[in-house]
N, C-alpha and C positions, 0 to 999 in steps of 0.2 A: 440880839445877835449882831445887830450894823453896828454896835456903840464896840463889842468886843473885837470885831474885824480892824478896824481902824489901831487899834492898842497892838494886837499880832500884829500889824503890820510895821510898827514903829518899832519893835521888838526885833522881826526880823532884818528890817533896813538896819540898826544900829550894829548887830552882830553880823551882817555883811559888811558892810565899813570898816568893823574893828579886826576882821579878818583883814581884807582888803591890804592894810597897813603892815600886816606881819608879813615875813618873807617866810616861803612853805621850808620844813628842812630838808637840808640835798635827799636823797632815794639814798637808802644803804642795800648795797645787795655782796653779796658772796665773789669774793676775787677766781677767777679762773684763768687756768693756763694762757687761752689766747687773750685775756683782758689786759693779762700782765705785757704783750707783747709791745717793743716801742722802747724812748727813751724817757726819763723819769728826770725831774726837777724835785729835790729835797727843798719843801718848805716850812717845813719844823721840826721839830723835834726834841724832845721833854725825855727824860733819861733817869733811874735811880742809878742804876749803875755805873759804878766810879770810875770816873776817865772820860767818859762819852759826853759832857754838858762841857767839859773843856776841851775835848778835840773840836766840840763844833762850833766852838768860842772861837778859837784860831782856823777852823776849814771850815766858814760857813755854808758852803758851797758845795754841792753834792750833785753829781748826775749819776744814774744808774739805766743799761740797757740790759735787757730781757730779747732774747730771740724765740720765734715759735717753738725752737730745737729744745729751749729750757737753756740755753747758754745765755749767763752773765755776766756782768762786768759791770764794774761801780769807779768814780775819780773824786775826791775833794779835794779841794782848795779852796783861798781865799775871795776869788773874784768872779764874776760870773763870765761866761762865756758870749760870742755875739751870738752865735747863730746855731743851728741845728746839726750844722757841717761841722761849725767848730766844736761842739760835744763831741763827735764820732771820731772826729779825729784826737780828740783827747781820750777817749775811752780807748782807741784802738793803740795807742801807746801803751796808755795801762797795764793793757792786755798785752800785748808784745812785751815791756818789761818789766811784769811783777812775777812771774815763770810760773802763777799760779791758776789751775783751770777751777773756775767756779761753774756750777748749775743751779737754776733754781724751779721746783716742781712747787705745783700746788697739791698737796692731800687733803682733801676738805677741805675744809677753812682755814687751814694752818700750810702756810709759805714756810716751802724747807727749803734753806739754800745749803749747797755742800760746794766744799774745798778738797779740790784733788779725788772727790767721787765720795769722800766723808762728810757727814750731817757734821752743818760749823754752827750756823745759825739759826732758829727758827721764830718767825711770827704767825699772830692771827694776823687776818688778813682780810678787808671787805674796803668796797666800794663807798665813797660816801659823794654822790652827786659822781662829777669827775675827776674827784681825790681818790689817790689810792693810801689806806691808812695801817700801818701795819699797828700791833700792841703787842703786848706780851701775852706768852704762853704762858699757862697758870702755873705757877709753882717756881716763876724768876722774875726778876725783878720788872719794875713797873718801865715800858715806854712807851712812847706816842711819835709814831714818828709819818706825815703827811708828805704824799708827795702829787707833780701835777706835770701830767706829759709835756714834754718841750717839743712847740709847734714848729 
């Protein structure tokens, strides 16, 4: 029994170490109404559908706010902004002149956003760590699109 003791033991130390080394993967959990609340930094985004891997060629730049209310508003461009002010204050331009009211609700896992009170857009929708990562709904086309609150 002492001769096998010592053998588990170099067994276990090795697969504690080799663990050790790997970074655990972020928590995925389920997006909800108040999780979505705050402003949103696009940091990637992957696209089948034609058009969207070259608007974000030329706007690589994406902020998006969510209010408790479900009211949203989204801005790209080119450049990134300084600071947290200066998102708000570009989003609330947006909002002022793009003459259009969006909302966005969560139903289960699947983020509807509407334009003018109509379903425009929809993704799945889950947490990964502190990423919020939207995908597609089954039956359109494939995206990935990661984003990460602007502090």
């Amino acid at each position: 029994m002492s001769t096998r003791f010592p053998a588990l033991a170099v067994v276990l130390a090795t697969a504690a170490l080799a663990s050790a080394g790997q970074a655990a993967a972020p928590r995925r959990t389920a997006c909800t109404q108040q999780g979505l609340t705050g402003v949103w930094s696009l940091q990637s985004v992957t696209a089948a559908e034609k058009g969207v891997q070259d608007f974000y060629r030329r706007h690589p730049v994406e902020y998006m706010r969510f209010t408790a209310a479900g009211k949203y508003d989204y801005v790209a461009m080119d450049r990134p902004l300084a600071n947290l002010a200066a998102v708000n204050a570009s989003l609330n331009r947006a909002d002022a002149g793009d003459g259009v009211t969006y909302a966005a609700r969560m139903l289960g896992g699947m983020l509807m956003i509407y334009r003018d009170g109509r379903p425009w857009q929809g993704f799945m929708c889950i947490m990964e760590g502190s990423s919020m990562v939207w995908t597609e709904i089954q039956g359109y086309p494939k995206v990935r699109r990661i984003q990460t609150r602007v502090r």
